[in-house]
C-alpha positions as CSV (number, residue, x, y, z in Angstrom):
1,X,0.0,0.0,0.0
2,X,0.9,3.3,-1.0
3,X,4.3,5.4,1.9
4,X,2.5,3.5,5.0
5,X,2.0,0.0,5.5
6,X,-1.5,-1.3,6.4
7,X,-2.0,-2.9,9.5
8,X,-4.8,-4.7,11.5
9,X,-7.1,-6.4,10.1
10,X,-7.6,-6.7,6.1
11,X,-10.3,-8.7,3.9
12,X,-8.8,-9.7,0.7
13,X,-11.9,-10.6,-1.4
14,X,-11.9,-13.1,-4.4
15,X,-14.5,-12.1,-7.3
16,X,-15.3,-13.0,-11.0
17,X,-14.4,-9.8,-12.8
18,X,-11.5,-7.7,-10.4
19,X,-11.2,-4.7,-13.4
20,X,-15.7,-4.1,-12.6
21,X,-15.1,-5.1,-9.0
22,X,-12.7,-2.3,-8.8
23,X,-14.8,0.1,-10.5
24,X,-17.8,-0.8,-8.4
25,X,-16.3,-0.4,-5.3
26,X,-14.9,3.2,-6.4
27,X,-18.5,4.2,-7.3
28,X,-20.4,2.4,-4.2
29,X,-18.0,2.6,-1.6
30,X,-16.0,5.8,-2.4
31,X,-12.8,3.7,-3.0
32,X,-9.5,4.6,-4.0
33,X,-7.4,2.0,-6.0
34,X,-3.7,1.7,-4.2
35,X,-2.2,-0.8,-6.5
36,X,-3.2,-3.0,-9.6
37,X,-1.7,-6.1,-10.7
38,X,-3.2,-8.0,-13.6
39,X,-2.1,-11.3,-14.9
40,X,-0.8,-12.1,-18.6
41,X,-4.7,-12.7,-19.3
42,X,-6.3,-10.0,-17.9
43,X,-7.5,-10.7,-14.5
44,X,-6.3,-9.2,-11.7
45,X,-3.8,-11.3,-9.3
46,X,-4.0,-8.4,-6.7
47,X,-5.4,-5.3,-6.3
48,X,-4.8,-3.5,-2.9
49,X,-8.3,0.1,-2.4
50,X,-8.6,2.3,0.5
51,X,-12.3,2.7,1.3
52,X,-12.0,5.5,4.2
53,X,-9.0,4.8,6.9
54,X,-9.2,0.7,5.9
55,X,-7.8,-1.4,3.0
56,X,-9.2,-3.8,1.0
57,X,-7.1,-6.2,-1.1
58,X,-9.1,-8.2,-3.9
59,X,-8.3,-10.8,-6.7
60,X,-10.1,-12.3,-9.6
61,X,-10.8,-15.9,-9.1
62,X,-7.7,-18.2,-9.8
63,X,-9.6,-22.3,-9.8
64,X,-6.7,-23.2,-12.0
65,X,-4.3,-23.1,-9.1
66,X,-6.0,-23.8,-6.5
67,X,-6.7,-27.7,-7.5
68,X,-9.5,-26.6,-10.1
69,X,-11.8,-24.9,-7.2
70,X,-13.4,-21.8,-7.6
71,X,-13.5,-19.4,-4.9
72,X,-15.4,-16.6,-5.2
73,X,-19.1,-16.6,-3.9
74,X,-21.2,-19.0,-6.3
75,X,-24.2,-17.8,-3.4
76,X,-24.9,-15.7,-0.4
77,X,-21.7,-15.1,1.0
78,X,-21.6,-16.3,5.0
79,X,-19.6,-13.1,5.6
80,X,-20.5,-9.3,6.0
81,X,-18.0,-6.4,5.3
82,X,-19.3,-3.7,7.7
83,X,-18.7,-0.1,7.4
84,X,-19.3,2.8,10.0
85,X,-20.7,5.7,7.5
86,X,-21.9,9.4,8.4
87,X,-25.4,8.1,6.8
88,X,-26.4,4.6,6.3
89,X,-29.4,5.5,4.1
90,X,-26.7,7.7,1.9
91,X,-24.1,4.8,1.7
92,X,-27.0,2.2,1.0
93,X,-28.9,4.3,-1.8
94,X,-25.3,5.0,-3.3
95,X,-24.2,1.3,-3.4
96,X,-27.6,0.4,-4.8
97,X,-27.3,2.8,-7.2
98,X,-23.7,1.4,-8.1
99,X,-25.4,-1.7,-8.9
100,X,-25.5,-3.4,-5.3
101,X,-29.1,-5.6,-4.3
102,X,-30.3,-4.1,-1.5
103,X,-31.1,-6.7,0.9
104,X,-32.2,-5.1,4.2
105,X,-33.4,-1.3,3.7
106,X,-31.9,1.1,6.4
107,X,-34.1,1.4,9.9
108,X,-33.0,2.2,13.5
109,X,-32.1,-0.4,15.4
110,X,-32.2,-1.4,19.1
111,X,-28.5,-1.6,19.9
112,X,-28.2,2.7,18.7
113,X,-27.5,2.7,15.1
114,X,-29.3,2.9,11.9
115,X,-28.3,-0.2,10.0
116,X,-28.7,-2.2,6.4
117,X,-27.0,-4.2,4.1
118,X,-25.9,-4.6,0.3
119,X,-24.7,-7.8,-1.4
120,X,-22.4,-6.4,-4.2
121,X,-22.5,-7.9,-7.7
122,X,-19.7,-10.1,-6.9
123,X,-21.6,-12.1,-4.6
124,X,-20.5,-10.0,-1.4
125,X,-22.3,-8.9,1.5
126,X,-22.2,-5.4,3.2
127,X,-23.8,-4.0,5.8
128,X,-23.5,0.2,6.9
129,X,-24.6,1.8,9.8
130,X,-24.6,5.7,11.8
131,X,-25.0,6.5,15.2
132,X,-28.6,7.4,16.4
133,X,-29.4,10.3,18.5
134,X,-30.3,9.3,22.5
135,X,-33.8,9.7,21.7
136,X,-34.1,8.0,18.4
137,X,-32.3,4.8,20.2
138,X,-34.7,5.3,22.7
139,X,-37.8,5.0,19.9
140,X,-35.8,1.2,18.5
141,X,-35.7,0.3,22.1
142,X,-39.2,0.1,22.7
143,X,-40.6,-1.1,19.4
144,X,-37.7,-3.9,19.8
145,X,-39.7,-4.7,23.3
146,X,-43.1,-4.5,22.2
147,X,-41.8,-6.7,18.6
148,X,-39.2,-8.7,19.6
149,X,-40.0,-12.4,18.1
150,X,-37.4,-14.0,20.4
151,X,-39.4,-13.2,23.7
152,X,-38.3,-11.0,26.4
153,X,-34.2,-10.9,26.8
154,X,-32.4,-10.4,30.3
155,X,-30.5,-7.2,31.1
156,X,-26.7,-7.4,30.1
């Protein structure tokens, strides 16, 4: 990555198409492509984005060397990129209008945040959320009580 090295934690996605991916993510996410490196045929062995302060490395699918098996999501992905945002309606309208599926639609939530998710064209799931104001958590609180299909939950 670019003067300074990127530390902590770092998903390194594998998709069918890194050259869109890349693209997608600059639209949706408000990426910034680091570093590009394509093989002889076109695909992309590594590519290294910043979205915000956090990297994201990514790589087109390789099944040829890794014993004929493809690896990037064939189906819903078991795992879920999160990212803090200033609006999660904003970061969820913009990624859908990037070309993202929209699979839970942004609503205030019990634990103080207004949360939803994406799954990105290349199979992989995102979720955003923003801070609530005190009373607005307040509001998710009690609907969560009144709705909560799991039945009443003990104090933490």
């Amino acid at each position: 990555m670019s003067e300074k090295k990127a530390g902590g934690l770092i998903p390194h996605l594998v998709v069918n198409g890194g050259a869109k991916a890349i693209e997608f993510y600059k639209a949706a996410l408000g990426a910034e492509e680091i570093a590009r490196m394509p093989a002889p045929d076109g695909r992309l062995m590594h590519a290294a984005l910043r979205i915000g302060d956090a990297a994201l490395f990514l790589c087109d699918d390789f099944p040829e060397h890794c014993g004929g098996v493809a690896r990037a999501p064939s189906g819903p992905s078991p795992v879920t990129l999160h990212l803090c945002v200033p609006c999660a309606d904003t970061a969820i309208g913009t990624a859908a209008g990037a070309g993202a599926t929209v699979t839970m639609a942004a609503a205030d939530m019990f634990w103080g945040d207004r949360y939803g998710q994406i799954v990105d064209p290349f199979g992989h799931a995102w979720s955003f959320s923003s801070p609530l104001s005190a009373e607005r958590k307040a509001e998710a609180e009690k609907k969560w009580a009144a709705e909560n299909p799991f039945g009443p939950t003990a104090a933490a």
